[in-house]
ZANULUM-64515 format. One record per residue (C-alpha): residue number from 1; residue in three letters; x, y, z. Coordinates in steps of 0.05 Angstrom, whole numbers, plus 5000, padded with zeros to 4 digits. Layout:
<rs>
NUM  Ala  X  Y  Z;
...
</rs>
This chain:
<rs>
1  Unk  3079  3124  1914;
2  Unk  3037  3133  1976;
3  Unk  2973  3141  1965;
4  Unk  2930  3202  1985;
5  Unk  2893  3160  2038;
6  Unk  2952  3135  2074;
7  Unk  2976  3171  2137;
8  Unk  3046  3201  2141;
9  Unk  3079  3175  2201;
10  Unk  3146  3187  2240;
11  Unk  3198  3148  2212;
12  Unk  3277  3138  2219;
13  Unk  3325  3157  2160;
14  Unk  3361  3115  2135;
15  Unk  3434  3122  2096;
16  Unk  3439  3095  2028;
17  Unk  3490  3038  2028;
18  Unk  3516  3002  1965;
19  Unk  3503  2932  1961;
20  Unk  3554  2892  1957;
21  Unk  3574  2860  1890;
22  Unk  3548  2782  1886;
23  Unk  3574  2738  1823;
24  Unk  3510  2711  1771;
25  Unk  3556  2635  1764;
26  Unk  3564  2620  1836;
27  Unk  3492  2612  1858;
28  Unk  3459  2546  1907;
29  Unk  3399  2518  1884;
30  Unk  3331  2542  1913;
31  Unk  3280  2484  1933;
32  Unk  3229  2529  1986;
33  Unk  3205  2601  1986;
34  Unk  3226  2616  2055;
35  Unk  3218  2560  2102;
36  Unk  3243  2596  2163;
37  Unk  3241  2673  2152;
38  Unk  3165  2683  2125;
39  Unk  3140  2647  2195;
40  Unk  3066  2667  2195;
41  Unk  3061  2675  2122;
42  Unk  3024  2635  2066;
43  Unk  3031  2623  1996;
44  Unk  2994  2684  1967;
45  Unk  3008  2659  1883;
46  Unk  3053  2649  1826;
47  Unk  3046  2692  1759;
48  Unk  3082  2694  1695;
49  Unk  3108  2765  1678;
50  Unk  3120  2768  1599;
51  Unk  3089  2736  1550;
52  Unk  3143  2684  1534;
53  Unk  3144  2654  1592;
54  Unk  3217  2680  1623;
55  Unk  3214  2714  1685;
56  Unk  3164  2686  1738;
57  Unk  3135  2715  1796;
58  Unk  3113  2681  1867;
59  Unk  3104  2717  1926;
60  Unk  3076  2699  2001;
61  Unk  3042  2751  2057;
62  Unk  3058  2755  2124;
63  Unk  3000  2790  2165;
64  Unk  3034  2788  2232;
65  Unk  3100  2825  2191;
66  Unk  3057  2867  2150;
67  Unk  3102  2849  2093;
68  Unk  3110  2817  2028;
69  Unk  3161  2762  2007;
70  Unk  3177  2757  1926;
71  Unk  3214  2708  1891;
72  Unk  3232  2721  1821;
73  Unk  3250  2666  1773;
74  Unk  3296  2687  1708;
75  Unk  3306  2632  1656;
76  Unk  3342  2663  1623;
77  Unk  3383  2723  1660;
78  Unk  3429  2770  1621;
79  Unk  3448  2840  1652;
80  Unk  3390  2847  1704;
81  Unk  3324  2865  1713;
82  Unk  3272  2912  1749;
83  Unk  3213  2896  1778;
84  Unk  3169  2945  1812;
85  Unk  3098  2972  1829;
86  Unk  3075  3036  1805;
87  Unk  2986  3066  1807;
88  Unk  2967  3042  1739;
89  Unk  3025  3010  1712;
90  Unk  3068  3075  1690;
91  Unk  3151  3063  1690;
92  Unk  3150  3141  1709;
93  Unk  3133  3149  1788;
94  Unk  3147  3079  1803;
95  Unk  3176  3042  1859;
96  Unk  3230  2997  1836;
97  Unk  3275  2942  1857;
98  Unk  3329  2937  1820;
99  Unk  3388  2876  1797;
100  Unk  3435  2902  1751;
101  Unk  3507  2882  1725;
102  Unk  3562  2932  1693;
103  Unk  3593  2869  1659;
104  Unk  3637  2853  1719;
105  Unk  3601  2865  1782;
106  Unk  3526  2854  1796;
107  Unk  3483  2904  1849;
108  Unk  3415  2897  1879;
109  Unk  3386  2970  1901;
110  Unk  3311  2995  1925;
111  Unk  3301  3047  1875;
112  Unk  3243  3100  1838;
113  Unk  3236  3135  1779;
114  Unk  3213  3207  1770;
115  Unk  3157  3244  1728;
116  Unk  3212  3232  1663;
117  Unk  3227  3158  1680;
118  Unk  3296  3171  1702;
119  Unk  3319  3118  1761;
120  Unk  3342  3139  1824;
121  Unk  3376  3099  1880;
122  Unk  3323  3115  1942;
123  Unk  3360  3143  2008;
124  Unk  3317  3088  2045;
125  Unk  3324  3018  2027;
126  Unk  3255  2981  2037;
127  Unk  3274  2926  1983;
128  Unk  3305  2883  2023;
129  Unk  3350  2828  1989;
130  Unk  3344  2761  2025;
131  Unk  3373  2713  1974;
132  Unk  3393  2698  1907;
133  Unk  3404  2626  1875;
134  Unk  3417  2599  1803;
135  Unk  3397  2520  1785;
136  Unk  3384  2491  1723;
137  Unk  3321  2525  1719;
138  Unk  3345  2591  1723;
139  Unk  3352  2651  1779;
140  Unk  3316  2661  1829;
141  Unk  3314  2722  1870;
142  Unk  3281  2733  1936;
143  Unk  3266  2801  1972;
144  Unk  3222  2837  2012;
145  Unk  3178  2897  2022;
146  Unk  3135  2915  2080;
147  Unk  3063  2945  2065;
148  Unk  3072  2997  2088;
149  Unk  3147  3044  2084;
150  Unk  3131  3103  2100;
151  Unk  3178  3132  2048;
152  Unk  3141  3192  2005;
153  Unk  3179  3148  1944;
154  Unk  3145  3083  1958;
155  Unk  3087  3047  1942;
156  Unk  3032  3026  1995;
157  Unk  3012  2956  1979;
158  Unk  2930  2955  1986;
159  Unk  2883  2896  1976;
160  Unk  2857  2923  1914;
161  Unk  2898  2916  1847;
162  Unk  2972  2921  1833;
163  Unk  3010  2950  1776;
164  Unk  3066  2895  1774;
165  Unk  3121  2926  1726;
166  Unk  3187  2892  1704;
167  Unk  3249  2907  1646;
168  Unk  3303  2861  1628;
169  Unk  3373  2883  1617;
170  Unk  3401  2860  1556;
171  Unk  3462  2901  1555;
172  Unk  3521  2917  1618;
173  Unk  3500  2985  1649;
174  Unk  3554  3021  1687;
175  Unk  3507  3053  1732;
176  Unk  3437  3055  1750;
177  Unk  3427  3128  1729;
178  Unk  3452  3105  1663;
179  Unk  3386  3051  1654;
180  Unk  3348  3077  1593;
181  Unk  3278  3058  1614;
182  Unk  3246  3072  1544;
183  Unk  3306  3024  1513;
184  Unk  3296  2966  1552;
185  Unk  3242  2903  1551;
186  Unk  3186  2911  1592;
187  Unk  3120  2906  1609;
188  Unk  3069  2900  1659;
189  Unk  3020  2848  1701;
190  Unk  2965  2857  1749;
191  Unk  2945  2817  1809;
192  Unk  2914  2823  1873;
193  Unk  2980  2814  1920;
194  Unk  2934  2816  1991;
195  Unk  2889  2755  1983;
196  Unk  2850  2747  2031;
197  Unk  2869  2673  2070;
198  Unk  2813  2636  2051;
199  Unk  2812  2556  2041;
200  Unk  2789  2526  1977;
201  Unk  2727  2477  1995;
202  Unk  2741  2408  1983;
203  Unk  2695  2390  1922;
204  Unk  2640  2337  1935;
205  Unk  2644  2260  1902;
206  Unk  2577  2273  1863;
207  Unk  2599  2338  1836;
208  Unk  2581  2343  1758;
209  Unk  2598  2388  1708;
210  Unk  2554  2426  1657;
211  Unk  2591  2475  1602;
212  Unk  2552  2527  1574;
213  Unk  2586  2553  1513;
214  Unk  2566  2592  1447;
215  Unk  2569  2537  1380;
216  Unk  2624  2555  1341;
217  Unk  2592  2620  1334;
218  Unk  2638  2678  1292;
219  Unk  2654  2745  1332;
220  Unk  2621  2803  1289;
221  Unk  2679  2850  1254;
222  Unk  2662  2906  1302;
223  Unk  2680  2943  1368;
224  Unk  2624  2914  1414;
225  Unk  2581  2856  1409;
226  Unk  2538  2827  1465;
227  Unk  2521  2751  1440;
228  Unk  2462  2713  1467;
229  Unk  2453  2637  1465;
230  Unk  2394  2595  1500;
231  Unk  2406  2531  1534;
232  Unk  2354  2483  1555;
233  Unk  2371  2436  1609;
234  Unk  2336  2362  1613;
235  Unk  2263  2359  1621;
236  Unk  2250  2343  1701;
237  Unk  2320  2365  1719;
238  Unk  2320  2372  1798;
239  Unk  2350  2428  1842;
240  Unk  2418  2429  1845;
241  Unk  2472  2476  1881;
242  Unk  2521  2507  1830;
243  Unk  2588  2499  1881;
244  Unk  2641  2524  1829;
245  Unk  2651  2553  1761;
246  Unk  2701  2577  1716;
247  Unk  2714  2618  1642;
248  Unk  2717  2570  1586;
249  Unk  2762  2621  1535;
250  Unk  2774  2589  1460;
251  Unk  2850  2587  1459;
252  Unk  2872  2660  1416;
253  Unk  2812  2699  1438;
254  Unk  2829  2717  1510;
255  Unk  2837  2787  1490;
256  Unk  2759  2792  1459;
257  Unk  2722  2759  1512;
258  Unk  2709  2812  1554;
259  Unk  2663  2790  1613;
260  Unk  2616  2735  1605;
261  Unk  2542  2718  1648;
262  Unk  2493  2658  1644;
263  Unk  2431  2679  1671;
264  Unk  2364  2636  1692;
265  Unk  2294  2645  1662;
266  Unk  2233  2671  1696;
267  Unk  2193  2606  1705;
268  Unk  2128  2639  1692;
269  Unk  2139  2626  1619;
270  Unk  2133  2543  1591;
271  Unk  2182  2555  1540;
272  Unk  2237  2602  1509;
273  Unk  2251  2613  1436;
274  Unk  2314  2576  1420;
275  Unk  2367  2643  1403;
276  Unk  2434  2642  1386;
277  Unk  2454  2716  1359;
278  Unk  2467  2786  1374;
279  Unk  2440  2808  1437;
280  Unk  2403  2879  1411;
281  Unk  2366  2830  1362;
282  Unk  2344  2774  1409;
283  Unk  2263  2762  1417;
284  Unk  2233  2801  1464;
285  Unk  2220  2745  1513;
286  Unk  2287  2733  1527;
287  Unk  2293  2798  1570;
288  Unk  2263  2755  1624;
289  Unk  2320  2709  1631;
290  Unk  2354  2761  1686;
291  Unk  2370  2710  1743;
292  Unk  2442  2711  1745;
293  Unk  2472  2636  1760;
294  Unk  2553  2657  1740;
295  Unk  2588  2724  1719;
296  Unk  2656  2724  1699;
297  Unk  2704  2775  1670;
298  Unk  2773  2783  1646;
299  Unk  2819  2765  1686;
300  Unk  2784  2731  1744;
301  Unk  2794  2655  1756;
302  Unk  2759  2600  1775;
303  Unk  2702  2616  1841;
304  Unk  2681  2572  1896;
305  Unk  2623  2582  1939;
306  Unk  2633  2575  2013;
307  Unk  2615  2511  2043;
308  Unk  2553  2528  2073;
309  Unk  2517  2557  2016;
310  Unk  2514  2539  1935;
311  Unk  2473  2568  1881;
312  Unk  2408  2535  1863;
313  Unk  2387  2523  1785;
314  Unk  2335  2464  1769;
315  Unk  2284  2431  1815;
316  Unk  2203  2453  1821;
317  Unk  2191  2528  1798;
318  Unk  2255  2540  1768;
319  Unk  2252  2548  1696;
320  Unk  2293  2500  1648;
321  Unk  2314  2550  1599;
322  Unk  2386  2591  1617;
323  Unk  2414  2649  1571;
324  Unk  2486  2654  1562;
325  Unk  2510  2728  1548;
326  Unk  2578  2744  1532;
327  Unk  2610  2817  1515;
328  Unk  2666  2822  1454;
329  Unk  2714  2871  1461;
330  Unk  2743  2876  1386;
331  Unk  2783  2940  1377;
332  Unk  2819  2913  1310;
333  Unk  2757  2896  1285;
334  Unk  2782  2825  1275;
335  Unk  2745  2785  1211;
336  Unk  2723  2712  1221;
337  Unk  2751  2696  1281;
338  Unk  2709  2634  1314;
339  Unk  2689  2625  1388;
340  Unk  2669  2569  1433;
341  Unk  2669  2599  1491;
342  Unk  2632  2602  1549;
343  Unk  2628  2574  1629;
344  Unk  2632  2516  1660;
345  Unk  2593  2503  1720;
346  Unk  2607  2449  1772;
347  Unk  2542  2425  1813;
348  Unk  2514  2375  1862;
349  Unk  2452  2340  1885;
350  Unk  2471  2346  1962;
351  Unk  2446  2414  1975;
352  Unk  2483  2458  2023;
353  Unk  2456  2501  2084;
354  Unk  2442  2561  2038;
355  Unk  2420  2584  1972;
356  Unk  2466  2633  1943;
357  Unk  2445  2698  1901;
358  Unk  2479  2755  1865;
359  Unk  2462  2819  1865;
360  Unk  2477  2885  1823;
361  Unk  2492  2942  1860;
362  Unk  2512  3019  1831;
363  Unk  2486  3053  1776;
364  Unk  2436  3034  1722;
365  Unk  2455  3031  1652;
366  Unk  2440  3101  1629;
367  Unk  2453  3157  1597;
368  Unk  2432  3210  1643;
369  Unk  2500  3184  1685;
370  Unk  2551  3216  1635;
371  Unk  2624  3240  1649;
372  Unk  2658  3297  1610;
373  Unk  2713  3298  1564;
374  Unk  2778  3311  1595;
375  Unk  2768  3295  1673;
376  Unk  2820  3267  1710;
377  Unk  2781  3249  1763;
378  Unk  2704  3247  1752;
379  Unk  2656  3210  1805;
380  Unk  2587  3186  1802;
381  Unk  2551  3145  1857;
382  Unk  2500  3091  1864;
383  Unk  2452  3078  1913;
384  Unk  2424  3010  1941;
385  Unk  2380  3054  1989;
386  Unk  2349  3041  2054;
387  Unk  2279  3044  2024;
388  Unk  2293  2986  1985;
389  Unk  2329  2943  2031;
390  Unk  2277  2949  2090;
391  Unk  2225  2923  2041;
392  Unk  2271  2870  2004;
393  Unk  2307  2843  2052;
394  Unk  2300  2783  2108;
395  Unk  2299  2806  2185;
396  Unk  2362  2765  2190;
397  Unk  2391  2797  2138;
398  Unk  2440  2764  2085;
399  Unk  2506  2761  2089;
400  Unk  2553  2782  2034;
401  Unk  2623  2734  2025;
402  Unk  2651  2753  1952;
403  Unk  2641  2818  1912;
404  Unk  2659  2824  1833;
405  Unk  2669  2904  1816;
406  Unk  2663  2926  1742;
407  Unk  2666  2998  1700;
408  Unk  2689  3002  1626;
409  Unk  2755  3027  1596;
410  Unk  2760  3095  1634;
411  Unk  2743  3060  1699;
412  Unk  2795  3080  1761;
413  Unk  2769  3074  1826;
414  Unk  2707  3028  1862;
415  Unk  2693  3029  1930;
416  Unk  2627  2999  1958;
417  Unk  2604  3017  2026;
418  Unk  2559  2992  2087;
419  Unk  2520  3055  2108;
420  Unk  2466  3040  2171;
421  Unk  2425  3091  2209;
422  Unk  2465  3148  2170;
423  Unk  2528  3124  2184;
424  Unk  2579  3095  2144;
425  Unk  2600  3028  2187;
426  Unk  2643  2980  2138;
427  Unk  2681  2979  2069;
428  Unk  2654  2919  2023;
429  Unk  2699  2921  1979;
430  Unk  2749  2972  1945;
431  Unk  2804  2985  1899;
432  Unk  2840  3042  1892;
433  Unk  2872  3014  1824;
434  Unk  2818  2982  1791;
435  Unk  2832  2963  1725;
436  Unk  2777  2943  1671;
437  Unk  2828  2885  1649;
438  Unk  2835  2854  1713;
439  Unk  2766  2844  1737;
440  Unk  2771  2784  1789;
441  Unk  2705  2756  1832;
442  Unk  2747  2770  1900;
443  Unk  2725  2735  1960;
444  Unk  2721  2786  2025;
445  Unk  2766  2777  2083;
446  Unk  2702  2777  2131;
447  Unk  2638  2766  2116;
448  Unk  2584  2833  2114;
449  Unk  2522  2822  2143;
450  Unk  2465  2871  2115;
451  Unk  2408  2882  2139;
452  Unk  2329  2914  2125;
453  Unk  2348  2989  2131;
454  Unk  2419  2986  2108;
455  Unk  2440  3024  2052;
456  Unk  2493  3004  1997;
457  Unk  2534  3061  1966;
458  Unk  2575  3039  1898;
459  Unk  2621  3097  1878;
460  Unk  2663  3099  1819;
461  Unk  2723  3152  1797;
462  Unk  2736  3155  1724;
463  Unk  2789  3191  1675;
464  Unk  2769  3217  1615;
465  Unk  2830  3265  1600;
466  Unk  2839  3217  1527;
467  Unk  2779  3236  1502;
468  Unk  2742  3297  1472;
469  Unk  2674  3277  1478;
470  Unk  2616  3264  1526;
471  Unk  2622  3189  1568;
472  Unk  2542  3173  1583;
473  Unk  2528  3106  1612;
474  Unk  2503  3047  1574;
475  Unk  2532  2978  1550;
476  Unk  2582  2993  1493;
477  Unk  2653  2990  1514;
478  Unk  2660  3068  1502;
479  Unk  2600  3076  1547;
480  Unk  2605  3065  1622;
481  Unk  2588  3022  1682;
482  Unk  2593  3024  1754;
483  Unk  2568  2960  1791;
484  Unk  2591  2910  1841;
485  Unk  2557  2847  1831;
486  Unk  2560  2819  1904;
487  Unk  2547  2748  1920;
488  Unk  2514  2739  1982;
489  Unk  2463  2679  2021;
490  Unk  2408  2670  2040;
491  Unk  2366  2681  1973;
492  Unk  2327  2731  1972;
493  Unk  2275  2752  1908;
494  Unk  2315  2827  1910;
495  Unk  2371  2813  1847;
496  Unk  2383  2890  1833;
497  Unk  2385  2951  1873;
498  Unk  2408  3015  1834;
499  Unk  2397  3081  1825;
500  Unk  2409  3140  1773;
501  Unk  2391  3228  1776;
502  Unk  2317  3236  1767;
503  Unk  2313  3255  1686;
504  Unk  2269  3310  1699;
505  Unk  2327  3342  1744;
506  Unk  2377  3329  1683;
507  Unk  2327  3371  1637;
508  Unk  2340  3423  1691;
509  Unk  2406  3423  1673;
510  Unk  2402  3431  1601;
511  Unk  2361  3483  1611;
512  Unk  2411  3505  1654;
513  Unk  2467  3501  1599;
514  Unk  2420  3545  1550;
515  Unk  2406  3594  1600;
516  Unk  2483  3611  1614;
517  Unk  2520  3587  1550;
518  Unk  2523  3624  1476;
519  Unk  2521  3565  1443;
520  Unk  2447  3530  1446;
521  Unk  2434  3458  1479;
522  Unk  2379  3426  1433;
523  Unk  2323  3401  1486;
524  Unk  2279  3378  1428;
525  Unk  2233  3315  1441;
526  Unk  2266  3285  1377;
527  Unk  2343  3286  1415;
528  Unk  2371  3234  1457;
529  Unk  2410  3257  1513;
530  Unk  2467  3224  1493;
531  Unk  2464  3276  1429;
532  Unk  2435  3326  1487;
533  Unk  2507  3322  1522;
534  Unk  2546  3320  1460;
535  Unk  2526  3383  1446;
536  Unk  2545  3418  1513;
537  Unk  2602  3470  1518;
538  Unk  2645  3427  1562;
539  Unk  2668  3499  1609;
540  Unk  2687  3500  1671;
541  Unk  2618  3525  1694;
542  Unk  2584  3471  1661;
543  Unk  2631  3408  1690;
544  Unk  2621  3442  1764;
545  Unk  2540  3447  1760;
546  Unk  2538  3368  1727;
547  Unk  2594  3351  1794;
548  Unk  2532  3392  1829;
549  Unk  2473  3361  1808;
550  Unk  2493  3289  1816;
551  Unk  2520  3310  1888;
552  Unk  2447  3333  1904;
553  Unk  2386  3321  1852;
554  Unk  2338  3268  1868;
555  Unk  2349  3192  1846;
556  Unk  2301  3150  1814;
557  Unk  2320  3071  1842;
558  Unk  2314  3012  1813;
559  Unk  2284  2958  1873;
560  Unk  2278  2898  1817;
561  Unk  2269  2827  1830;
562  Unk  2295  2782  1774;
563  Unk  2232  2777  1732;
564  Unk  2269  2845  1719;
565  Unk  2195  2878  1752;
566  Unk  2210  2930  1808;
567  Unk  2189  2924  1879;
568  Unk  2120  2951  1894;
569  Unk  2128  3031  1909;
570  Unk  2146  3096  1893;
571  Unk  2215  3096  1871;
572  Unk  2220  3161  1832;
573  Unk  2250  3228  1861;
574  Unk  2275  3189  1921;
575  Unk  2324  3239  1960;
576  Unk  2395  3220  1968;
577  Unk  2413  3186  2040;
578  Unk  2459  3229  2078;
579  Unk  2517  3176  2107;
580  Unk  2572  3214  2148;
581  Unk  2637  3178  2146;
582  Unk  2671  3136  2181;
583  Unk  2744  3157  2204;
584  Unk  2792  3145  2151;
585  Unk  2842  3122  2192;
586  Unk  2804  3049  2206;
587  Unk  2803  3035  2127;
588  Unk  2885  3018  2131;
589  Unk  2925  2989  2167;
590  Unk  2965  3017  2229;
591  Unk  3037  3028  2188;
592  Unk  3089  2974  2207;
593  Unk  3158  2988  2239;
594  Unk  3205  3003  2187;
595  Unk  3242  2942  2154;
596  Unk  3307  2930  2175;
597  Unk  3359  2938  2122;
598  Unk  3411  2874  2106;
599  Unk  3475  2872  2059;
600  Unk  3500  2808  2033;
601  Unk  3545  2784  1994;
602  Unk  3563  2712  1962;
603  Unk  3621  2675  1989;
604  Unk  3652  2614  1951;
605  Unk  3623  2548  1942;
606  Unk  3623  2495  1999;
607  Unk  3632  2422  1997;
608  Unk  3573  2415  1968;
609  Unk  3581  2458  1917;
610  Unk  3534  2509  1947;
611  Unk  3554  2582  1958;
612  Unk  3532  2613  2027;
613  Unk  3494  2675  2030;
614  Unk  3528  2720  2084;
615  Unk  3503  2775  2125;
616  Unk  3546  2835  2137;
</rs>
């Protein structure tokens, strides 16, 4: 479905048409994903579907068409399939393509599903079918779909997320009304379809390889654990630039490792106690080992730093002791389950240009950021403010090439934007359809140069409609997050820049709550405000003045180096900036020309034994 940022624009209507019947056994094998037709298009990726391994999914981008070419492998191919996009992975309001056989004949139609899941065929046909082959592999089936339609039923393809969804017919339909969603195989994958076209760096001939990785360690039999182990590199180890890394996940605990960090000692201590246990009960020391070196979290792959610039670890002043972190999810409560895992850094000796940093941006872990029960759409902000940045920052600036965003479970939306002189002037990064399970370290399409002055606004939308009482911020699973952990060069000493309401402006509120409310908000010294907002009468009056107060109170920021020790200053009761927007219409993408619609058919072998795909 369109999304509510898109722009409707004038487009021509098109008649439905029924595609013309092609035969599954008389299919020519399939050696290149459009040689000819995708001119100005690059291999985007390739991604199994299911679990098992049986329907595969590549796909290429052409830019200069605004459009998207998929192939779909099927090993094993009975009565068709769908395959389809929908906002969070739903088989109700979802925009389908559609290959389906009534026994006798087979059809290929662009189609969508309503609020009850029931398919209709879609009076304009943006799926359009280009091929289809079978070889001893299986069969493939290519077609397209431009970014943008322009149909009400379709969905615009974003660089953010996608909901991939697919079903396999395992039984002769006669129709495609008469598909029974809810009866079929299916599922759903995510991936980021609009990569940006960015060259891998050709890795150095001195390049060495370090893994950092819990030993053997067994994943406590409850919902959240965040594990700490210390590693000590060599004694007179020398500066290094980390140019690569990459998730090291014990084979049958992909599903537990959550996100994972290794983070870099303050050198002003000689030595570190040597930990390996649960993070809440780690030595007190250890909470200077805040120099992130890698983050990585489910469902991100392998990251490269640009050529010019690596990240440093080793060498003079840089502290030998690193602290691996990792966060297990374990809803089942699993018993005994071991781990090994953990990240694997590659590094050289042959420095580049730059050192590399990362940086946290958004909100600090707290619990005065809290969403209420039963929001569909609730938003809090973080602020990387100009206050900070003048002081922090070089004259030059850095510049910003990747960005990794990350919220818990009832996570929807992150956007993080470039605000200078009280103007909003460029998106950093965004997704419209963030997911908490696909959180990839995405490399930008252009590189954002910030400068001292510049502010850095994280905002986050969460849904809460599953759950009946208070979300506050913190580190458990069931608590929430809203950061973007940007990777940027030249290094600079600032590592986090966030913000949350000014606590004495929440105890306004409270007070606020008592004031209008029967029922009694305890504000004793003895009550956490987590129990504080578990006991508020979540009314209508109360959700509008929380919307309210985080829309206007005073912030108190967070300026830190990594020693984890703020930036000298007054940071408390800081007012909000005041950024007016840029126009909307330069976050997308002009709209393309409607796609052209094409019929084809099969004709019979030729001498080759190859059947001929036909235009009509």
């Amino acid at each position: 479905m369109q999304t509510s940022g898109s722009k409707p624009c004038p487009c021509p209507s098109f008649k439905l048409r029924e595609v013309a019947s092609m035969y599954f056994t008389m299919i020519a094998v399939f050696l290149v994903i459009l040689v000819v037709a995708l001119q100005g298009s690059v291999p985007r990726g390739r991604k199994p579907l299911d679990p098992e391994g049986l329907l595969e999914l590549s796909w290429n981008v052409s830019y200069p068409k605004q459009a998207v070419h998929f192939q779909l492998l099927t090993r094993d191919l009975q009565f068709g399939l769908l395959f389809g996009m929908s906002d969070r992975g739903e088989f109700e309001n979802a925009d389908l393509a559609v290959l389906w056989s009534d026994g006798h004949n087979s059809y290929f139609g662009d189609a969508w599903s309503d609020a009850k899941g029931q398919l209709h065929m879609d009076s304009q046909q943006d799926y359009q079918l280009l091929g289809a082959w079978r070889t001893p592999e299986g069969f493939y089936l290519l077609f397209r779909r431009a970014f943008s339609t322009c149909d009400p039923k379709d969905y615009l393809i974003e660089d953010g997320t996608v909901h991939l969804i697919y079903g396999i017919l395992e039984k002769p339909v006669r129709s495609l009304q008469a598909i029974n969603i809810s009866a079929i195989h299916r599922g759903l994958q995510r991936v980021q379809l609009l990569k940006p076209n960015i060259t891998i760096p050709e890795l150095p001939s001195d390049m060495k390889t370090r893994e950092i990785t819990v030993p053997d360690i067994v994943i406590p039999s409850q919902v959240t654990t965040y594990w700490c182990y210390m590693v000590e590199l060599p004694d007179g180890f020398p500066k290094h630039h980390i140019i690569m890394y990459e998730p090291v996940i014990t084979a049958g605990n992909e599903a537990l490792v959550h996100h994972m960090e290794v983070f870099q000692c303050a050198a002003k201590f000689d030595s570190f106690p040597h930990y390996n246990g649960p993070c809440d009960s780690k030595p007190e020391e250890l909470n200077y080992c805040r120099h992130v070196l890698a983050a990585w979290a489910m469902g991100a792959q392998a990251f490269y730093y640009p050529e010019e610039a690596g990240l440093a670890f080793g060498g003079p002043g840089s502290s030998r002791y690193l602290r691996l972190e990792i966060h297990y999810h374990n809803p089942l409560v699993f018993k005994g389950r071991h781990d090994s895992s953990g990240i694997r850094l590659y590094y050289t000796a042959t420095l580049r240009r730059f050192d590399a940093g990362i940086m946290e941006l958004g909100l600090v872990y707290t619990p005065v950021m809290a969403i209420p029960p039963g929001e569909e759409a609730f938003i809090l902000t973080g602020y990387c403010t100009d206050k900070c940045t003048q002081l922090a920052l070089p004259a030059a600036g850095i510049r910003i090439f990747a960005s990794q965003l990350h919220t818990h479970l009832a996570g929807r939306k992150v956007v993080t934007v470039l605000s200078r002189d009280g103007r909003e002037r460029q998106v950093v990064n965004a997704d419209s359809h963030y997911s908490p399970h696909f959180q990839e370290i995405r490399m930008l399409k252009e590189v954002v140069a910030v400068f001292p002055g510049d502010e850095l606004i994280t905002t986050c939308t969460y849904n809460t409609e599953d759950r009946n009482q208070t979300t506050v911020g913190g580190f458990s699973i069931l608590e929430e997050m809203c950061v973007n952990y940007v990777h940027y060069y030249p290094l600079t000493q600032l590592e986090l820049c966030k913000s949350a309401v000014d606590p004495g402006y929440l105890h306004r509120y409270f007070n606020l709550v008592n004031r209008f409310n029967d029922e009694e908000v305890c504000m004793c010294p003895q009550v956490s405000v987590p129990q504080q907002f578990l006991s508020v009468p979540w009314n209508k009056f109360n959700r509008d003045v929380l919307k309210s107060l985080y829309g206007f109170a005073p912030i108190s920021m967070h300026c830190n180096k990594s020693s984890a020790v703020r930036f000298p200053g007054n940071w408390e009761k800081q007012l909000l900036p005041t950024i007016t927007e840029q126009d909307c219409g330069s976050r997308h993408a002009s709209p393309p020309t409607p796609p052209r619609w094409g019929l084809f058919v099969l004709t019979p072998a030729d001498a080759n034994g190859q059947e001929q795909m036909t235009p009509l």
